[in-house]
N, C-alpha and C positions, 0 to 999 in steps of 0.2 A: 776287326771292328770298323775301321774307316771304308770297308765294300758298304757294309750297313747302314750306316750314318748315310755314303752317299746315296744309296739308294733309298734312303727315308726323304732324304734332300730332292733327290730326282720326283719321289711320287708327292711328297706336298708340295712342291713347286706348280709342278702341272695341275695338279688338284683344286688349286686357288684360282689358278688362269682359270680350269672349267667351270668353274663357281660362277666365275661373271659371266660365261658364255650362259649358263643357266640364267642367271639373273637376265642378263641383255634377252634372252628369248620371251622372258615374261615381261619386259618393261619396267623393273625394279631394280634396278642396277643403283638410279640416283637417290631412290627414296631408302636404301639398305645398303648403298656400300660401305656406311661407316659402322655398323653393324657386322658386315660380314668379316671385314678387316679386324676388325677386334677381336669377335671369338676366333677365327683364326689362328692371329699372332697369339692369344691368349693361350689355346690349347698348343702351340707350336713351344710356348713358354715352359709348359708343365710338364712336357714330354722333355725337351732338353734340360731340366731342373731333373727331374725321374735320371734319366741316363748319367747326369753329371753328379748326382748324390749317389748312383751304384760305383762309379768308376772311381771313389774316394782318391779324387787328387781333385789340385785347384789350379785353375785354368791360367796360366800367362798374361802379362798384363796386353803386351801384343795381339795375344788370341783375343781378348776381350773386345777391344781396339777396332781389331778387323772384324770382328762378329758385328761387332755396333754397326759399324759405316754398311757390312753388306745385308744388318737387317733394315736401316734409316733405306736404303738404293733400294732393297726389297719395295719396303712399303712404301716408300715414293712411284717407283714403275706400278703396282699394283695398283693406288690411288690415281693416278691420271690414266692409266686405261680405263679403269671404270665410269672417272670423268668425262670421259671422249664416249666412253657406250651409253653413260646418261647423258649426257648432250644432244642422243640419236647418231652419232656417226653408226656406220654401218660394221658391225664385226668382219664385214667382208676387207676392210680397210685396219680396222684398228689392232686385231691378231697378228697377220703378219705385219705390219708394222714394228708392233709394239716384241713379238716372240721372235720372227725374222731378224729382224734390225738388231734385236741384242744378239742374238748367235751368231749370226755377222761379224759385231764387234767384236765380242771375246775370241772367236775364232781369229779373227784378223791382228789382232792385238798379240793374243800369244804367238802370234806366228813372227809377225815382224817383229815385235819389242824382244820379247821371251827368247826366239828364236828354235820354238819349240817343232818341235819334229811326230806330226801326225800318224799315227799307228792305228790299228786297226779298230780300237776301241774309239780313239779319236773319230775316226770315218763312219763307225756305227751310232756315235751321238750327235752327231751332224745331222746324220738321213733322220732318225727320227726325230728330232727337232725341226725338219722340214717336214716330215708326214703329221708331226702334230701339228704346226702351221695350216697343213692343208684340209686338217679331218677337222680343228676351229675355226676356219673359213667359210668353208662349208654351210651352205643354208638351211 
């Protein structure tokens, strides 16, 4: 179950970043991103509600906790990048910034803080976190 989960996590995560790369290509980024952000999280809502009434158990007060703060972190990164693509900044700037920069940190973070020890999976979500950097760069 949690390969699943991450990889649901993996593909709407990305899915949202290319959303604004679509929007920023047509110039609707600032007139829709509060729009896009809400069906979004909405439909993100009703999927984890669906999963969590099959798995009949109730979530930790902790799990809650941390769910909250990493979806508030979600939809704060999500809204200032679209604020910076409607503002006109150039996605050639604002992607890896914004998809770089956080991989960066978390990588660096677990490494020094965690003291976690990179394996081969670790090294394979790295490269692609940088070819997705460079394929939404991309003009």
């Amino acid at each position: 179950m949690y390969w699943r989960m991450m990889l649901l996590a993996f593909l709407a995560n990305g899915l949202a970043v290319f959303g604004f790369r679509v929007l920023a290509d047509h110039q609707l980024t600032e007139q829709y991103k509060n729009q896009y952000l809400i069906i979004w999280y909405a439909f993100a809502c009703i999927v984890a509600t669906a999963i969590f009434l099959r798995s009949n158990t109730w979530p930790l007060r902790r799990e809650i906790i941390i769910g909250g703060i990493m979806g508030v972190s979600s939809i704060v990164g999500l809204l200032s990048m679209a604020t910076a693509l409607g503002y006109g900044m150039a996605g050639l700037v604002v992607f890896p910034v914004t998809i770089g920069g956080s991989l960066f940190w978390v990588a660096a973070f677990g490494i020094t803080w965690y003291k976690e020890k990179v394996g081969r999976y670790g090294y394979i979500g790295i490269i692609v976190g940088i070819i997705a950097v460079i394929v939404l760069s991309l003009p």
